[in-house]
C-alpha positions in Angstrom: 85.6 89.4 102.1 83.9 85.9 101.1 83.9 82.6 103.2 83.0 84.3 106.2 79.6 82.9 105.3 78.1 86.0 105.3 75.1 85.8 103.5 75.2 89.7 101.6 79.3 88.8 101.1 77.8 85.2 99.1 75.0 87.1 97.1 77.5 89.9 96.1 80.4 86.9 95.7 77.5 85.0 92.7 76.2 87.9 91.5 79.7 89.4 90.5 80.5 86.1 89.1 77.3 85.8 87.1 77.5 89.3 85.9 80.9 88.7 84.2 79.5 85.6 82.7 76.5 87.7 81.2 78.8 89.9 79.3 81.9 87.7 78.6 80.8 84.0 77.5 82.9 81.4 78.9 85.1 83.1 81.9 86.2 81.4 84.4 86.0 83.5 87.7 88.6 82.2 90.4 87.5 84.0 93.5 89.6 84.8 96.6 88.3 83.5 99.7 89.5 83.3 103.5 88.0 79.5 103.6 87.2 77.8 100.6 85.9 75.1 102.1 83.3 77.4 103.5 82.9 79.1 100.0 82.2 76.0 98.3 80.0 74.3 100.2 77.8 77.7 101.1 77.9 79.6 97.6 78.7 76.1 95.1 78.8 77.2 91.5 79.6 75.7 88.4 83.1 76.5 86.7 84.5 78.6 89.4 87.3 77.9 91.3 88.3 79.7 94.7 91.7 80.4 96.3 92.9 81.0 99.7 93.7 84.6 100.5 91.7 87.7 99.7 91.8 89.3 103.2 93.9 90.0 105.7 94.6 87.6 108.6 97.2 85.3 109.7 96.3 82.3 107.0 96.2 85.3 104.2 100.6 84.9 104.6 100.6 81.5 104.0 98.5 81.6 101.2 100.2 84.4 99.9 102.2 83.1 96.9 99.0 81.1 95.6 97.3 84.4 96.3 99.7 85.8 94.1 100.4 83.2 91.0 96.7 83.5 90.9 96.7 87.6 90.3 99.0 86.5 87.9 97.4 84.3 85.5 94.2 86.4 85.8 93.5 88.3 82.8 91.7 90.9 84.8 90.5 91.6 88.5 87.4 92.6 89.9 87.0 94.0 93.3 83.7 94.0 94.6 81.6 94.9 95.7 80.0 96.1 99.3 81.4 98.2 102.0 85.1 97.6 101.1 86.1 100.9 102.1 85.6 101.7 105.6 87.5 100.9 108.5 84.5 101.2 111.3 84.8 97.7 112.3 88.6 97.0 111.5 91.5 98.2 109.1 92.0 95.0 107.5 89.0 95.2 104.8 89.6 98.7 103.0 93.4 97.3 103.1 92.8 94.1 101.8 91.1 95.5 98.7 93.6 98.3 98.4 96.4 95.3 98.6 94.6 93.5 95.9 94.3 96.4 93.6 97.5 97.7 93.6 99.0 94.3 93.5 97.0 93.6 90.3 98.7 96.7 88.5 101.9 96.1 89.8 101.4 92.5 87.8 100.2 95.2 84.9 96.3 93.8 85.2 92.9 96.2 84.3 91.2 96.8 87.8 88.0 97.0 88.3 86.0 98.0 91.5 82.5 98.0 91.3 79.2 98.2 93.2 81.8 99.5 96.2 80.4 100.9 99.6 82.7 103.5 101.3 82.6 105.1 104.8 83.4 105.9 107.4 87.3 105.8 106.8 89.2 107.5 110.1 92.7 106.0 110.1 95.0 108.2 108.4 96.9 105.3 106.6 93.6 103.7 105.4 92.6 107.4 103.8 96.1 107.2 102.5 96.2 103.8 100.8 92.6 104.3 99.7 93.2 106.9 97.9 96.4 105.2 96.1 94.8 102.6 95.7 91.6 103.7 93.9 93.4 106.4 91.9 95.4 103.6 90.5 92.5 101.2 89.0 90.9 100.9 85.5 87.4 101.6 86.9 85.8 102.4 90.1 82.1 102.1 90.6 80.2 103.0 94.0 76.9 102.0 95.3 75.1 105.4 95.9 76.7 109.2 96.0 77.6 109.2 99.8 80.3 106.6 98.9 81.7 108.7 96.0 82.0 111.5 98.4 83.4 109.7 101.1 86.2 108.5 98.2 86.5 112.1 97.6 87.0 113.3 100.9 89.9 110.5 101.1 91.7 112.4 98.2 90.3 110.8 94.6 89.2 112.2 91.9 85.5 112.8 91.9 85.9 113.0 87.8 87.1 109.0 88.0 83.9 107.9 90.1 80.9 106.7 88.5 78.0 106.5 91.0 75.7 103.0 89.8 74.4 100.3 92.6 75.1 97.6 94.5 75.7 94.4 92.4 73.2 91.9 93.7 69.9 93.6 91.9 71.2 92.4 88.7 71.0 89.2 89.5 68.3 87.4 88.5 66.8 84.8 91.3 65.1 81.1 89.9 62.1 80.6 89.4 58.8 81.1 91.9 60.2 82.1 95.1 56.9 82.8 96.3 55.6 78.6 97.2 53.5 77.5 99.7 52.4 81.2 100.4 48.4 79.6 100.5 48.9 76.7 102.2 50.2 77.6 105.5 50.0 80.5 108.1 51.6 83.9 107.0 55.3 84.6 107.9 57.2 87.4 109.1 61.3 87.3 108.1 63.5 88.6 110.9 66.5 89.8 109.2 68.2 91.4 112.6 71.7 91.3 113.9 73.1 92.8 117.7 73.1 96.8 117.5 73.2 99.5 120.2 69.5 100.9 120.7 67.8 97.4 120.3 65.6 96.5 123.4 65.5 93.1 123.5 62.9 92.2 125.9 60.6 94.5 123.9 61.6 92.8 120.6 60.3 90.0 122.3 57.1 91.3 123.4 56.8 92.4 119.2 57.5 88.7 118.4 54.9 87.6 121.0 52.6 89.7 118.9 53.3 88.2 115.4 52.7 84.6 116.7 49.5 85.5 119.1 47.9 87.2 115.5 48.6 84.2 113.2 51.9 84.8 111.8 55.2 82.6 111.4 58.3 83.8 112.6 61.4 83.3 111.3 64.6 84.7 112.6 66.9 84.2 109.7 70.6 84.3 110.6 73.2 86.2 107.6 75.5 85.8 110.1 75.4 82.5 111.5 77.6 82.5 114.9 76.4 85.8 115.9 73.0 86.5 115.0 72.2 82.8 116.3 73.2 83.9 120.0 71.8 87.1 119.8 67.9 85.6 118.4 68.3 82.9 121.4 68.5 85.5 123.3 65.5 87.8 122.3 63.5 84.4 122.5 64.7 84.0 125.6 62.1 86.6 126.7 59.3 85.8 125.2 56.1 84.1 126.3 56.8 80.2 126.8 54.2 79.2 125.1 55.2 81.0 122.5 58.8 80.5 121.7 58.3 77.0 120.4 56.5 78.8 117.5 59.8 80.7 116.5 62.3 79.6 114.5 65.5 80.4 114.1 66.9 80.1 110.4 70.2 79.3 109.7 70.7 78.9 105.9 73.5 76.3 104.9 73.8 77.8 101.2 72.7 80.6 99.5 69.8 79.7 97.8 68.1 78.7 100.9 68.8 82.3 102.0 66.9 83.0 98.8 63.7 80.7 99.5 64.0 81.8 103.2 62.7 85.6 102.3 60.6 84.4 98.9 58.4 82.7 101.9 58.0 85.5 103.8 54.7 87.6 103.8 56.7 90.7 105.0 60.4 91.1 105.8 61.6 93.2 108.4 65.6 93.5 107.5 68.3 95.7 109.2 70.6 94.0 106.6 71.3 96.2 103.6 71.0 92.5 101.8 67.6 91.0 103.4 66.1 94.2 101.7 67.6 93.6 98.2 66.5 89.6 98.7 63.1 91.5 99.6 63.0 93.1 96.6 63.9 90.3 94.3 61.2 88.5 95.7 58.7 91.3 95.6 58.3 91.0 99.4 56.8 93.9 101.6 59.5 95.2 103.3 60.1 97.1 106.3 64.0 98.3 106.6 65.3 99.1 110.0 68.0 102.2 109.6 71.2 100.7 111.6 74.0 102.5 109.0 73.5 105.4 106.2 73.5 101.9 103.7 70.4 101.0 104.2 68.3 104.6 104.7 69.6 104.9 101.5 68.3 101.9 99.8 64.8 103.1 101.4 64.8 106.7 100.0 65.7 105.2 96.5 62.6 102.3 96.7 60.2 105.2 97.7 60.1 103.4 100.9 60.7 106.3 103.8 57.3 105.9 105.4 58.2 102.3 106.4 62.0 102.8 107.3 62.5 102.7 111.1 65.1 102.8 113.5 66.4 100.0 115.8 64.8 101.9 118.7 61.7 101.2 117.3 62.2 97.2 117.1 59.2 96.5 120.1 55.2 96.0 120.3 54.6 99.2 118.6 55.9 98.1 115.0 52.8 95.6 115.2 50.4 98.0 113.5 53.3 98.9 110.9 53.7 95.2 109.9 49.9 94.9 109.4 49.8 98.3 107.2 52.4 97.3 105.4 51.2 93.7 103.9 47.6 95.2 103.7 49.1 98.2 101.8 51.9 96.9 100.1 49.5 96.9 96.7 48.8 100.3 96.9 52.9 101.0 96.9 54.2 97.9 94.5 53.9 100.0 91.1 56.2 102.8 92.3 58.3 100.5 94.7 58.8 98.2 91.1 59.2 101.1 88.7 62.3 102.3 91.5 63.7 98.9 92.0 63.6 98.8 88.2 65.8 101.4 88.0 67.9 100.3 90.8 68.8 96.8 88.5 69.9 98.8 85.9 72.4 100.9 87.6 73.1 97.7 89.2 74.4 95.9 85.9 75.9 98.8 84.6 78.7 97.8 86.6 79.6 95.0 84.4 78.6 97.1 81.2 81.3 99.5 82.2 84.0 96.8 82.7 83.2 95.6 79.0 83.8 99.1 77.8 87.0 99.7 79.7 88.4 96.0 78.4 87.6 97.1 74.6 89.6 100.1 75.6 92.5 98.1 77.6 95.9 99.3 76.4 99.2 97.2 76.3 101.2 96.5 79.7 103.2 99.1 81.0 107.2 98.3 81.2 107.9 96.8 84.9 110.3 99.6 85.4 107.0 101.9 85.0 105.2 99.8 87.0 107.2 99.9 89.8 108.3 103.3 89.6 103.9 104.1 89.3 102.6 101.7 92.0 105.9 100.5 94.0 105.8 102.4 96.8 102.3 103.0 98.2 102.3 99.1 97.4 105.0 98.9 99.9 104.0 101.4 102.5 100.5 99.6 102.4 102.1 96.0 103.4 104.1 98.0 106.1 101.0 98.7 107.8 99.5 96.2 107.1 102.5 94.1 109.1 103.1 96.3 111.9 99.1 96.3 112.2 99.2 92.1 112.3 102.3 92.6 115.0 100.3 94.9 117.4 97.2 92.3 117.0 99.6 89.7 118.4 101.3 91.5 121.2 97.9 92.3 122.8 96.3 88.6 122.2 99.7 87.2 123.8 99.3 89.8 126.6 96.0 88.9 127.2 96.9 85.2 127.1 99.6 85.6 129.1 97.1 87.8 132.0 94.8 85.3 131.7 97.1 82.4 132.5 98.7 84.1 135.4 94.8 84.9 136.9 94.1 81.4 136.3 97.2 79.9 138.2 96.5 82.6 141.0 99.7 84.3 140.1 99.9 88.2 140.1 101.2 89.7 137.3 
């Protein structure tokens, strides 16, 4: 899941690590990544170390047996958190996690998932391996009841679930993120990405408004390769003399993410993440409903009157955004006192891993092991390769199309 350079994958990636520091002095994390090159330089934290694997893809093979020595000497492992289980945008996520968790307990490791996200899940297999794989751990946290019942509906136990919060609320972000607020124009944070419904020419039009009335824009990317394109694009459409006063943001680590939204004077975030970042940084926040995630996020702030869809991303949200930073005073209390209580649930994710390692008991014989987690271990990887193999008979038959259309050739 981490070195995509996402920027919600980094924030969940620190705040897991800096939650097990908080409750057990001195750990070491070392976190699997799919580039740790990318890891380092975008998330760079003291005393952890990062390994190639984590995810499925073709590199994830030949960092397998570093992948695995380091399963190995890990006392523990901690899966999480974020929409691990779900296979709407491909199988390989739900199954990466269940590979890592039923790997751990084949090694005879405690598992913990926490601050998960589930659903949708459609593939039969994935339902299947979910379900082994979740049944099998030391501790499963999700991030809000519609996950729990979407683990249910896969097959586990509802009694094994305990419903906190995502992870990233309990962590704790330095200092004033608030500067230069004063001394220059107001700001509006973009946090958008390319969704069905979105008009872009309209969008436009809205970000025409926000500059003609004062405001900064900033079009900050958690996504870096794709949301870029997609903002060129919108700005594409607007007013010339106006697109010179937007700016797209790419942050190069996370903590200029961080400063990014502390700037803003109201954040307007289809990312489930640009709303927690808003919330850290007690910014007004308008959330745009794209997935289930992030409606309900809203409904626990208090924040349903300014939740929107991404139909309604045009010239008409103008009067919202105004409301909202002239009104955002008269909702702060209740929005705090519910955010609040959304940082609680949020660390006790790593007070219930402290409990359940008091608790450990001694590791099962192999023979058990093997016997207990042996085969849905191997049925798993059997998808999981005949998945890979289908992936590469259709990109070598496009390949191959596409060479033969090039040369002129009919296939």
């Amino acid at each position: 899941m981490y070195g995509a350079v996402n920027v919600g994958d980094e924030l969940i990636c620190r705040a897991v690590a800096h939650g097990l520091r908080r409750r057990f002095p001195g750990v070491q994390p070392v976190i699997a990544t799919s580039n740790v090159t990318k890891s380092r330089a975008f998330n760079d934290m003291d005393g952890v170390e990062y390994v190639e694997g984590g995810r499925f893809h073709y590199k994830f093979w030949l960092n397998l047996p570093r992948y695995l020595r380091s399963l190995e000497r890990a006392d523990a492992v901690v899966i999480g958190g974020g929409g691990l289980f779900q296979d709407h945008y491909s199988w390989r996520l739900p199954m990466s996690a269940a590979f890592c968790a039923l790997t751990g307990k084949l090694l005879g490791k405690p598992v913990f998932v926490i601050g998960a996200g589930a659903g949708p899940v459609n593939r039969t297999e994935v339902r299947r391996s979910i379900k082994e794989a979740v049944d099998s751990v030391d501790l499963v946290c999700v991030r809000d009841q519609q996950s729990k019942d979407v683990l249910v509906d896969c097959g586990v136990s509802g009694d094994r679930i305990l419903v906190t919060a995502d992870v990233v609320p309990s962590m704790s972000i330095p200092g004033d993120n608030t500067e230069n607020q004063t001394e220059e124009k107001k700001r509006i944070a973009f946090i958008l990405r390319e969704w069905p419904g979105i008009d872009k020419e309209r969008l436009a039009r809205l970000l025409d408004w926000v500059v003609e009335r004062g405001y900064k824009a900033s079009l900050l990317c958690f996504e870096s390769s794709n949301d870029g394109a997609f903002y060129s694009e919108v700005v594409s459409y607007c007013k010339t003399d106006i697109a010179k006063h937007l700016s797209i943001s790419k942050p190069n680590t996370v903590e200029e993410s961080i400063r990014a939204v502390g700037r803003a004077s109201c954040v307007v975030s289809m990312r489930y993440h640009g709303c927690v970042l808003a919330m850290m940084s007690s910014r007004p926040l308008i959330a745009v409903e794209y997935e289930n995630k992030v409606a309900n996020l809203s409904k626990e702030l208090g924040l349903q009157e300014v939740l929107i869809q991404t139909t309604d991303l045009n010239e008409d949200l103008a009067s919202k955004i105004e409301e909202t930073v002239t009104d955002w005073e008269k909702r702060f209390n209740l929005v705090q006192e519910n955010w609040k209580g959304i940082r609680e649930r949020s660390e006790r994710n790593f007070e219930e891993i402290e409990v359940k390692w008091k608790e450990r008991s001694e590791k099962k014989p192999v023979l058990s092991r093997l016997k207990r987690y042996g085969g849905p271990w191997l049925k798993l990887v059997e998808y999981t390769i005949r998945g890979e193999v289908e992936h590469l008979g259709k990109k070598m038959k496009g390949m191959v199309q596409a060479f033969r259309g090039g040369n002129g050739c009919r296939p």
